[in-house]
VOGU-3710 file (C-alpha; in Angstrom, 3 decimals, decimal comma):
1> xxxxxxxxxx> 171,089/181,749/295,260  171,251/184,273/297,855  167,803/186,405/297,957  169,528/189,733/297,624  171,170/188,451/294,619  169,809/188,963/291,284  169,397/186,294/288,445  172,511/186,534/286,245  170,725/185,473/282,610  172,837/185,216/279,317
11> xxxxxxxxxx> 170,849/186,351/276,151  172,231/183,770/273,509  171,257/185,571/269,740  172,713/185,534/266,184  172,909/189,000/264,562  171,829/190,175/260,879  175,266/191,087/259,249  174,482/192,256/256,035  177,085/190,100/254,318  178,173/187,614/251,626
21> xxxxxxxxxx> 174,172/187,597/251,006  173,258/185,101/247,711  169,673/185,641/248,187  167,314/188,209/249,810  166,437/186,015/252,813  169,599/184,114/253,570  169,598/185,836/257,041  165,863/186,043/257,216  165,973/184,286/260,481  168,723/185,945/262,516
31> xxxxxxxxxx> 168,334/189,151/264,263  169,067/192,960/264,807  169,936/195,040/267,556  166,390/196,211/268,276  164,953/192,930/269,281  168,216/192,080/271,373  167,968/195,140/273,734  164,218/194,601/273,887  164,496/191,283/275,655  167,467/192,964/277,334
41> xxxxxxxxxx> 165,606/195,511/278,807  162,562/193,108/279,405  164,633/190,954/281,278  166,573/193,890/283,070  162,583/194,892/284,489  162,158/192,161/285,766  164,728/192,489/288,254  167,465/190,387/286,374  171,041/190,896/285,333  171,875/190,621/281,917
51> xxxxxxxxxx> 174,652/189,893/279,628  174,823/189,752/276,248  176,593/186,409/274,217  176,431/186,677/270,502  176,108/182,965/269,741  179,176/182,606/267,070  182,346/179,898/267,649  183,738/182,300/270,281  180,816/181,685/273,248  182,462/178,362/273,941
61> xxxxxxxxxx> 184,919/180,084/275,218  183,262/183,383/276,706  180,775/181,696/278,551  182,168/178,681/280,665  183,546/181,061/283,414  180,371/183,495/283,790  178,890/182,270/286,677  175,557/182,621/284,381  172,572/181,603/286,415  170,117/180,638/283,428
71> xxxxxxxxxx> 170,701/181,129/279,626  167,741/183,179/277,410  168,277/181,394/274,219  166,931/182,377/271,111  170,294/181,999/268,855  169,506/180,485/265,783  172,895/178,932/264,809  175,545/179,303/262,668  174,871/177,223/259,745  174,129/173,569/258,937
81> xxxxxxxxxx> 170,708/171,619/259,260  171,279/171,133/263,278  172,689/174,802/264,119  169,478/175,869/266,358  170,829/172,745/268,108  174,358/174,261/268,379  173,695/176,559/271,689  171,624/174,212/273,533  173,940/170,933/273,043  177,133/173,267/274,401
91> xxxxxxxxxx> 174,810/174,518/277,681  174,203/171,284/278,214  177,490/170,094/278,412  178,347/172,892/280,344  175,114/172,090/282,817  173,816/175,218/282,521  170,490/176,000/282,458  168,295/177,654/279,490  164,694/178,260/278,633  163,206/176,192/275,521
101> xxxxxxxxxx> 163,900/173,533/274,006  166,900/170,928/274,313  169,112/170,393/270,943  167,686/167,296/269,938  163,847/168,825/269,798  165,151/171,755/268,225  167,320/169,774/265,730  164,046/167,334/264,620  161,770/170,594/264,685  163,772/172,453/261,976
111> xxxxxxxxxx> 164,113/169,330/259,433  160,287/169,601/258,175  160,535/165,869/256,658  161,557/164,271/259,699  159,430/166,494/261,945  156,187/165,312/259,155  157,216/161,793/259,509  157,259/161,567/263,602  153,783/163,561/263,835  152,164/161,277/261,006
121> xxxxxxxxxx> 153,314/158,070/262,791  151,158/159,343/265,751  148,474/159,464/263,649  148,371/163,548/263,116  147,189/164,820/260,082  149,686/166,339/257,683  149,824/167,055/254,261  151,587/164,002/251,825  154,937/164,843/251,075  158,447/164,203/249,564
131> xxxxxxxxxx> 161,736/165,247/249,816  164,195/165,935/246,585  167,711/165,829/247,008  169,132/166,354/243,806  165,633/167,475/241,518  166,159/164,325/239,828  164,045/162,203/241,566  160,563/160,979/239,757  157,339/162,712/241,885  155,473/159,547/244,090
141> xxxxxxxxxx> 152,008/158,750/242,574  150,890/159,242/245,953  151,300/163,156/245,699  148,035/165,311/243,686  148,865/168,942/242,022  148,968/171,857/243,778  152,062/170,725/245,490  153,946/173,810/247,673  157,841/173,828/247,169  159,886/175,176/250,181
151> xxxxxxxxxx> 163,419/174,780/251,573  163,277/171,657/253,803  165,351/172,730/257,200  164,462/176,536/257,366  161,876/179,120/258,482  160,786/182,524/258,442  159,272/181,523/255,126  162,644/181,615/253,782  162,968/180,196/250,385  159,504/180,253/249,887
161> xxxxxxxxxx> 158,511/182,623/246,522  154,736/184,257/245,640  154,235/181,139/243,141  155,908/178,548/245,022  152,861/176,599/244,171  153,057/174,440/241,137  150,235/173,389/239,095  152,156/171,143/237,082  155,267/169,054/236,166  157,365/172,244/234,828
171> xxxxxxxxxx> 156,291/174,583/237,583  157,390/171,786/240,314  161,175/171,075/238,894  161,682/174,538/238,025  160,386/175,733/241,975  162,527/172,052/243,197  165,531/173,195/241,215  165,654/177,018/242,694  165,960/175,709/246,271  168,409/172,940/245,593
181> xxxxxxxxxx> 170,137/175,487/243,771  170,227/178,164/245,407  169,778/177,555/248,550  172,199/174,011/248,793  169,365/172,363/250,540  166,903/169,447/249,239  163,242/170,653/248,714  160,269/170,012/250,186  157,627/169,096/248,322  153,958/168,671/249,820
191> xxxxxxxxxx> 150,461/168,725/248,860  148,690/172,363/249,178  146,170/172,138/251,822  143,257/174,487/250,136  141,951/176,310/253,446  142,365/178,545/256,433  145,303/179,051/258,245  146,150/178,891/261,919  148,429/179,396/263,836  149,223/178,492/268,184
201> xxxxxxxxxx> 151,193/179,565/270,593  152,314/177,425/273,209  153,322/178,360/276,640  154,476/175,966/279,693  155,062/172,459/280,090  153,279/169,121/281,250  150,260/169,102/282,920  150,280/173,403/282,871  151,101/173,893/279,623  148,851/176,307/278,020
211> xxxxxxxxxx> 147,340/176,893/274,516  147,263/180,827/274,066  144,497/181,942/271,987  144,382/180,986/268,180  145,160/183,081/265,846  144,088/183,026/261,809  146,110/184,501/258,994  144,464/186,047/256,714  145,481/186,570/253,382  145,097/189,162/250,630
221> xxxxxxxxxx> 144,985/186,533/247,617  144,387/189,834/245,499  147,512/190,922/246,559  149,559/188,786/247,335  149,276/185,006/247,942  147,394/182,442/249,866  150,125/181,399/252,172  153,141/182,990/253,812  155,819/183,212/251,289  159,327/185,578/252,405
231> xxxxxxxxxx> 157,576/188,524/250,468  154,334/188,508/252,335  155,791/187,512/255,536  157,884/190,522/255,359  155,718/192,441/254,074  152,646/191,695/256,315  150,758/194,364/256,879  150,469/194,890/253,526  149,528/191,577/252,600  147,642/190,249/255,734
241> xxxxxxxxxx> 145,467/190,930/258,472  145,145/189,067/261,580  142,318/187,521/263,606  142,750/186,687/267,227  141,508/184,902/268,486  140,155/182,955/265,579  136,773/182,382/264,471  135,899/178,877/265,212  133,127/177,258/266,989  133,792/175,987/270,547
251> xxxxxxxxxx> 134,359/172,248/268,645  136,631/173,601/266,255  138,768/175,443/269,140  139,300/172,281/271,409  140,176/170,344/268,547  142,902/173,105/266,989  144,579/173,405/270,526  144,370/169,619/271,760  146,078/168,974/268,117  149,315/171,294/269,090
261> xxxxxxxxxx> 149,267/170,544/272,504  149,899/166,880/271,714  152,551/167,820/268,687  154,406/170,313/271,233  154,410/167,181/273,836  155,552/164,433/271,187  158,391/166,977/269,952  159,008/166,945/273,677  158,972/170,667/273,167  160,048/173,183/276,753
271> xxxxxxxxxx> 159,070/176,431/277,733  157,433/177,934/274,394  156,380/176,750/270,931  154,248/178,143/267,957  152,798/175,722/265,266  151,408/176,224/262,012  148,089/174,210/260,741  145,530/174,245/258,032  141,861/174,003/258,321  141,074/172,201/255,238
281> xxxxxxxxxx> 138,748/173,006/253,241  138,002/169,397/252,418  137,258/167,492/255,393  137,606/170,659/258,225  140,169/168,892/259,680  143,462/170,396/261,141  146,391/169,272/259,041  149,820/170,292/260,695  152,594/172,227/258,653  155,510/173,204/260,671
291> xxxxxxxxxx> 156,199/173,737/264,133  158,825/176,656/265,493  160,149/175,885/269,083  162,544/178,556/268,987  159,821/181,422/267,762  160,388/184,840/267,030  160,131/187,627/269,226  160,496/190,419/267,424  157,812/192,995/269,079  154,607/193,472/266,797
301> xxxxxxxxxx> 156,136/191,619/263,882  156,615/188,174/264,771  152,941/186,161/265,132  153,682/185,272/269,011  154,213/188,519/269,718  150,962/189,328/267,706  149,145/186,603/269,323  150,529/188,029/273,221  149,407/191,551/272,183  145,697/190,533/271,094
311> xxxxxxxxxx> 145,519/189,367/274,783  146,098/192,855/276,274  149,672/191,663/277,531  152,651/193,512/276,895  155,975/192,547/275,544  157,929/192,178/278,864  155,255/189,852/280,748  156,005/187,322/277,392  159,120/187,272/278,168  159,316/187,181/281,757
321> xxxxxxxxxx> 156,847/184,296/281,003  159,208/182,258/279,099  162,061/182,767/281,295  159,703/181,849/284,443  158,603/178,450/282,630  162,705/177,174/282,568  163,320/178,528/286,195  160,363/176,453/287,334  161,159/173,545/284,658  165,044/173,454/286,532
331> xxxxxx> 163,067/174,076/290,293  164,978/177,523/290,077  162,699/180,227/291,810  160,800/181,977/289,417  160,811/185,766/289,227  157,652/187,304/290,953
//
């Protein structure tokens, strides 16, 4: 690239439409305008060139003859269980270049069961679970009451209710039956780990990647609930209040962020990550819940945001920073 040149960057993104809405949260995890032009103009300071590619079926054809230097993906997808997948698998044919994660991290990361199953057969701690398909199926022996109930490849707390915690055999089928239902998706069903709640952001990779500071959700139980359901996510400064970074002891701290640093390595995550743990109450262990490789960025709202802000960093530098991680991951030069 010549040096008087700028970077040409795409900014891959699924918009909020505002239609043919069956629930409240179906488009919980697209986006608006706002955030869009924000990493637009973020992007645009830092000396690049940007153009804009709504990620529906048309980009396969708008964006083969762009000359694009790098992609900026945060698209979520279209629809179906692998759609965050759907953006990175096409740049990849195309051999172009984009920051996070390829489509076969992002595709594990957004199946919770699957993602549970590969970090518990490294020996990480996360809660029991089970998945129901059709709300038929007979609850393992293995699982204890409370058990959380939650939509098994989705996020932004989406399909997740105030009392999506059920106490008993009635509460469970009825919460199992509601997702299945409404949502066309089998349920996840895992034990409720009784204690605080973390959360890490992850910037970097291999030997450099770094564990921003930890950050603790804490919730108004009087309120609201104990745990991020849609309401109190979007809802959160009603419901919550944020501590960052965390109080832990210095032992508690190196254990929280050498736990996601190795989940965001066996994921095989790139570029930027956030995970989601428990401290248990039981054994002060961290247990692992979900991890989001393709985390929001919507400024002030979304917890990496949160998490960059409580560092004294603005908005642009995060995103500079993420774009600066792929150039260096591809041996592009990185902006300065």
């Amino acid at each position: 690239m010549e040096e008087d040149k700028k970077l040409l960057v795409a900014l891959t993104y699924n918009l909020k439409r505002n239609h043919n809405i069956l629930n409240e949260d179906d488009e919980a995890e697209l986006d608006d305008f706002t955030t869009v032009n924000h990493i637009k103009a973020s992007l645009e300071e830092a000396g690049c060139d940007v153009i804009l590619l709504e990620a529906t079926s048309k980009i396969v054809n708008l964006i083969y003859d762009k000359n694009i230097d790098i992609v900026f993906n945060f698209a979520e997808g279209l629809k179906g269980r692998g759609r965050e997948s759907q953006v990175p698998a096409l740049l990849n044919m195309l051999s172009i270049p984009f920051t996070g994660s390829d489509e076969t991290t992002l595709g594990v990361a957004l199946d919770k069961s699957l993602t549970k199953k590969i970090v518990a057969y490294d020996n990480i701690k996360t809660p029991k679970f089970q998945v129901f398909f059709t709300g038929k199926e007979n609850l393992s022996k293995k699982l204890k009451y409370p058990l959380i109930v939650k939509p098994n490849a989705e996020g932004s707390s989406k399909g997740i209710i105030d009392n999506s915690v059920a106490k008993n055999d009635e509460e469970l089928y009825s919460l199992v039956n509601r997702i299945i239902v409404n949502y066309n998706i089998p349920a996840l069903v895992e034990e409720y780990v009784d204690g605080r709640e973390f959360t890490v952001g992850l910037l970097g990779n291999g030997d450099d990647l770094e564990a921003l500071p930890i950050m603790e959700i804490n919730f108004d139980n009087a309120r609201g609930t104990s745990f991020y359901s849609y309401n109190v996510k979007k809802n959160s400064k009603d419901f919550t209040s944020y501590t960052c970074p965390a109080n832990l002891s210095d032992k508690e701290e190196k254990e929280i962020k050498k736990f996601a640093k190795k989940i965001f390595n066996l994921l095989e995550c790139k570029d930027v990550a956030r995970i989601d743990l428990r401290l248990s109450n039981l054994d002060n262990k961290p247990y692992f819940i979900e991890i989001n490789p393709l985390p929001g960025l919507i400024d002030g709202f979304s917890d990496l945001t949160l998490i960059w802000k409580a560092m004294d960093r603005e908005y642009k530098d995060l995103i500079k920073r993420i774009l600066n991680e792929a150039l260096r991951r591809y041996n592009m030069p990185i902006l300065k």
